[in-house]
Every structure is written in structure tokens, then in C-alpha cells.
N, CA, C and O of each residue as an XYZ file, in Angstrom:
224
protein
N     110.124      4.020    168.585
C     109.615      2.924    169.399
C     108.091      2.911    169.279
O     107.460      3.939    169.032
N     107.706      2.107    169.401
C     106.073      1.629    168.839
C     104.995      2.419    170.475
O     105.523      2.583    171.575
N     103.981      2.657    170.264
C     103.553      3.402    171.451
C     103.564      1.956    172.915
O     104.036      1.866    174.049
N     102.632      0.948    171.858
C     102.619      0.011    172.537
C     103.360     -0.245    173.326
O     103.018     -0.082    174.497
N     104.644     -0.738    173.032
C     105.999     -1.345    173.371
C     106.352     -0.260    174.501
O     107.108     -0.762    175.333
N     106.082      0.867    174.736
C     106.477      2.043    174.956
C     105.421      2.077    176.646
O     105.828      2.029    177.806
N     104.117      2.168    176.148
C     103.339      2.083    177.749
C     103.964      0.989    178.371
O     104.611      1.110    179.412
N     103.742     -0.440    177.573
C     103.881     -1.760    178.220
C     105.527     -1.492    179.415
O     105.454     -1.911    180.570
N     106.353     -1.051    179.105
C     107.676     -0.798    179.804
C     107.713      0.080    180.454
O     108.564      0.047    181.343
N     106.622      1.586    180.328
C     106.153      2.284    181.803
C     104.929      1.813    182.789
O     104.565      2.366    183.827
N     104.603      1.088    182.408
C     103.420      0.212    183.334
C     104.494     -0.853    184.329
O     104.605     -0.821    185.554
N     105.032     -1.544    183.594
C     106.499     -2.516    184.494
C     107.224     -1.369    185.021
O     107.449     -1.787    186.156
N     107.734     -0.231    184.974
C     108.560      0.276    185.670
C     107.128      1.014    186.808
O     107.001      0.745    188.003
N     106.439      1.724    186.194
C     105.248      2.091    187.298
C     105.406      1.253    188.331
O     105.626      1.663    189.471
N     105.272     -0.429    187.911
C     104.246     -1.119    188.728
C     105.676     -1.594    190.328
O     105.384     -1.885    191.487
N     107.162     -1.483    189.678
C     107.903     -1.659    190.762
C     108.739     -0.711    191.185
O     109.469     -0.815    192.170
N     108.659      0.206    190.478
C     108.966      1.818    191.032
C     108.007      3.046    191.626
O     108.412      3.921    192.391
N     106.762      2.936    191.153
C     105.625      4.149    190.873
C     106.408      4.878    189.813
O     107.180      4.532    188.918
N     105.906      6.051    190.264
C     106.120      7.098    188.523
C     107.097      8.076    189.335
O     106.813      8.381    190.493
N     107.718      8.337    188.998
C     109.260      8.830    189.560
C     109.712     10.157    188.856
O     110.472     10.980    189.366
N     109.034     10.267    187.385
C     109.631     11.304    186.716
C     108.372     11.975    185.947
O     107.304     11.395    185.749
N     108.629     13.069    185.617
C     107.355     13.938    184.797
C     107.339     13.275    183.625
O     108.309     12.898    182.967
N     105.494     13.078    183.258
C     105.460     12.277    181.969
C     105.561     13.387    180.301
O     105.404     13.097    179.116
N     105.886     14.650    180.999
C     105.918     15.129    180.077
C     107.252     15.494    178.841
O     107.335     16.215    177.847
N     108.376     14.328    179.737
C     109.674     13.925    178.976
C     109.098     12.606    177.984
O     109.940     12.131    177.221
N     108.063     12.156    177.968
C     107.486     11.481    176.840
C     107.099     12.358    175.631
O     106.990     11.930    174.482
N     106.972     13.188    175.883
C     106.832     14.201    174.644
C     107.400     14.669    174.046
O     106.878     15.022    172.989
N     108.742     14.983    174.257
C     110.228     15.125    173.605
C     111.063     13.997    173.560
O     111.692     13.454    174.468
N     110.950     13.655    172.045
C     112.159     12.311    171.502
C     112.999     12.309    171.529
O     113.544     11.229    171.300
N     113.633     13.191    171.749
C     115.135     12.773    172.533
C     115.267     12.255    173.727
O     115.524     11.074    173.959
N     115.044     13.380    174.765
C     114.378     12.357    176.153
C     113.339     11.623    176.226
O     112.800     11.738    177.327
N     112.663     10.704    175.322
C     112.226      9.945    175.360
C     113.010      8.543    175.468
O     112.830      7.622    176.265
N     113.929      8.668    174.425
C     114.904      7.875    174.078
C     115.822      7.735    175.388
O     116.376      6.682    175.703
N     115.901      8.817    176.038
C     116.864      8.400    177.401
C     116.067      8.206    178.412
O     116.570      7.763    179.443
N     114.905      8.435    178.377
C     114.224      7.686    179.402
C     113.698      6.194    179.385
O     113.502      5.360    180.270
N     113.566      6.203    178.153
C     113.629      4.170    177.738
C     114.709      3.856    177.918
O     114.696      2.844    178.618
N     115.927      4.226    177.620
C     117.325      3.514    178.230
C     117.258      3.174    179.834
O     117.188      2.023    180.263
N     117.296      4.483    180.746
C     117.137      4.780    181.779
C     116.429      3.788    182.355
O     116.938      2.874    183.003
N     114.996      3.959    182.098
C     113.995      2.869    182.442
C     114.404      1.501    182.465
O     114.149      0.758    183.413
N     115.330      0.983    180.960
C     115.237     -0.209    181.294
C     116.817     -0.933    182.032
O     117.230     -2.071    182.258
N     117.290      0.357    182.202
C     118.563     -0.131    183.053
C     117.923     -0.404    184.809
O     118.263     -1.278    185.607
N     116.932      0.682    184.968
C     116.327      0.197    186.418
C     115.841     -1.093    186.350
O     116.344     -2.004    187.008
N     114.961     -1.235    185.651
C     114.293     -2.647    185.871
C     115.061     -3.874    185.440
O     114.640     -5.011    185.656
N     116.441     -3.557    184.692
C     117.592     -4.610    184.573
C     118.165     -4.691    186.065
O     118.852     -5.642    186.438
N     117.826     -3.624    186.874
C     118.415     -3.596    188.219
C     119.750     -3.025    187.927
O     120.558     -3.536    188.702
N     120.294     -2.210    187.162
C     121.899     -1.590    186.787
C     121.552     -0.569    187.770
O     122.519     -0.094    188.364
N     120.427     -0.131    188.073
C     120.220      1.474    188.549
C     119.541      1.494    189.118
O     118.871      0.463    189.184
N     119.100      2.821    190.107
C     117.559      3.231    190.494
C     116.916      3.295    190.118
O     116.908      2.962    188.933
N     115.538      3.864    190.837
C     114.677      4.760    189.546
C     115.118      5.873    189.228
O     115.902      6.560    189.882
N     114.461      6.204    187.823
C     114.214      7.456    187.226
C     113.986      8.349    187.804
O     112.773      8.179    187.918
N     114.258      9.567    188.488
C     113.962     10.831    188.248
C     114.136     12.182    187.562
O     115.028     12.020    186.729
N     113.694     13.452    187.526
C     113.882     14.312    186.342
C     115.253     15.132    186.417
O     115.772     15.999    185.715
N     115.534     14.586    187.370
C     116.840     15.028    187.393
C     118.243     13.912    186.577
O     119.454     14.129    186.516
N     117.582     12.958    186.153
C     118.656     12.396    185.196
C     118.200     12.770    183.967
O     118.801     12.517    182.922
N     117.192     13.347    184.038
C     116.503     13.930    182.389
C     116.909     15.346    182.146
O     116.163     15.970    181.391
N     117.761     15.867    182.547
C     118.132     17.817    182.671
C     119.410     17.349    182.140
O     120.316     18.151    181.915
């Protein structure tokens, strides 16, 4: 995923969640990848927010 594309969709989840989960699951691509899913099922409204406990 492009970095861009990548802040732009934690800034929208920031801006109607706050920050919910450690940013340091951005640093590992695997959970990266499930935290962009994750992320955008909240802001589809399927879910809550994120926390690091759906990332374990």
C-alpha cells in the first residue's frame, strides 16, 4: 500500500475514532495489512474501533 494512501486512512480513522491502537503495528506488514482491513471496516461502520487487542 502506498505510504500516502496509508496516512490519508489513519488521519480519517484518527479524526472519528482518535488513535485507538499502538502505531507501532505499522511497522510490521502483516499487521499492517490487518490493520488497514480493520480500519476500514470501522469507518465502513461494520465495526468499532481498532484496538491492540484485535492485533495479538
Amino acid at each position: 500500500m502506498d505510504e500516502a494512501i496509508l496516512m490519508i486512512l489513519v488521519k480519517q480513522y484518527a479524526d472519528r475514532f482518535g488513535i485507538t491502537f499502538s502505531s507501532k503495528h505499522l511497522d510490521d506488514e502483516v499487521k499492517k495489512q490487518q490493520l488497514v482491513s480493520l480500519m476500514q471496516e470501522a469507518l465502513a461502520g461494520k465495526r468499532g474501533p481498532v484496538t491492540d487487542e484485535d492485533l495479538s
